[in-house]
C-alpha positions as CSV (number, residue, x, y, z in Angstrom):
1,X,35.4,26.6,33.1
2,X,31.5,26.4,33.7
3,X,29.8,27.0,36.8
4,X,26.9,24.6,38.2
5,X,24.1,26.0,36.6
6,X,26.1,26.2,33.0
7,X,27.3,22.8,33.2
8,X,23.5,21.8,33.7
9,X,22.2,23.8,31.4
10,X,25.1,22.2,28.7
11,X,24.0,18.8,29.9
12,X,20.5,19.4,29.4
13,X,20.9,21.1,26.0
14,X,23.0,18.0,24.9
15,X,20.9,15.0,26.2
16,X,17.7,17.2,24.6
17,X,19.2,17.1,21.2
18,X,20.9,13.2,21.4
19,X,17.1,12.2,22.2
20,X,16.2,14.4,19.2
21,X,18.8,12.5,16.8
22,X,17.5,9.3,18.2
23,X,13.8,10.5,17.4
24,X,14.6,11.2,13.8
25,X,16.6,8.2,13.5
26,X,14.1,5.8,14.8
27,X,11.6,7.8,12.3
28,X,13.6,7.5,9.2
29,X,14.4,3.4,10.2
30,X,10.4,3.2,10.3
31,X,9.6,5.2,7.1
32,X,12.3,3.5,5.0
33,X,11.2,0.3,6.0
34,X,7.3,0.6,5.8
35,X,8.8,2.2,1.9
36,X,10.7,-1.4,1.0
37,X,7.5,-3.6,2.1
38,X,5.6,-1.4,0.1
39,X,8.2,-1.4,-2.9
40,X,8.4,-5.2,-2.5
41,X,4.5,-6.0,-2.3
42,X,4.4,-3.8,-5.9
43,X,7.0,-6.3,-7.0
44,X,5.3,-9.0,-6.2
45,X,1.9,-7.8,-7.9
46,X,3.6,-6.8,-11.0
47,X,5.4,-10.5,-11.4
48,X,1.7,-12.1,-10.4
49,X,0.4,-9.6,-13.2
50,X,3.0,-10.3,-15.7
51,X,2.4,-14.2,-15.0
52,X,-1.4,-13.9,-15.6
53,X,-0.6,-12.1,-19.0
54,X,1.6,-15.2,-20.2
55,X,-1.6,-17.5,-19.1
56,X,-3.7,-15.2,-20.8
57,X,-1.3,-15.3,-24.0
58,X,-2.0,-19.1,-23.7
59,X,-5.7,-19.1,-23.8
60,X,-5.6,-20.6,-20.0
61,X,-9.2,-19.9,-18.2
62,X,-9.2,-17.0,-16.3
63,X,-10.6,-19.3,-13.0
64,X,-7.4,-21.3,-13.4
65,X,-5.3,-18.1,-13.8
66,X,-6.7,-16.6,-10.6
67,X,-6.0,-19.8,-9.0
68,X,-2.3,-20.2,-9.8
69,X,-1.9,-16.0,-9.7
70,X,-3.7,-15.3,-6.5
71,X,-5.0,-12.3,-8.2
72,X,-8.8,-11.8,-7.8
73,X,-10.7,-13.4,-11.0
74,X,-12.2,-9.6,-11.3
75,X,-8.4,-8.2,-11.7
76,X,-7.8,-11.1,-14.0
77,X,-11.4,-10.6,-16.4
78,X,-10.3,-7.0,-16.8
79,X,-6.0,-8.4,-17.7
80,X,-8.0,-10.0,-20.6
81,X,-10.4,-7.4,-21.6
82,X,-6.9,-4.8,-22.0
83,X,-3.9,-7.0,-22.1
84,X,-1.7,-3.8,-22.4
85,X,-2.7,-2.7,-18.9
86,X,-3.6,0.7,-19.2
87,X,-7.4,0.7,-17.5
């Protein structure tokens, strides 16, 4: 059996590490999901840049592309000066 002081010294040691597990939890939570808003804006830039290739394929102007793309008509000049997409 513990005396006073041990049983404190337990119940401090405990309650310290439960609010360290909750700390790294909380932390993990936050850097997974700052990870799939960030994976899922890429997506969303890729499909915008893979739609202003087929306009470009199609001889569409590149105001009108930027229009329906939402990509910048910079972004979109440079799409049609290198189509393959390495800058």
């Amino acid at each position: 059996y513990l005396d006073e002081q041990e049983k404190r010294y337990y119940e401090s040691q405990q309650k310290f590490w439960l609010d360290q597990n909750s700390f790294i939890k909380d932390a993990v939570e936050k850097a997974v999901e700052k990870a799939v808003e960030k994976a899922v804006e890429q997506a969303e830039m890729n499909s915008k840049i893979e739609f202003a290739k087929a306009m470009l394929a199609s001889n569409e102007p590149l105001e009108r592309i930027a229009k329906y793309t939402g990509l910048s008509l910079e972004l979109v000049a440079r799409l049609a000066d290198n189509p393959s997409g390495g800058d």
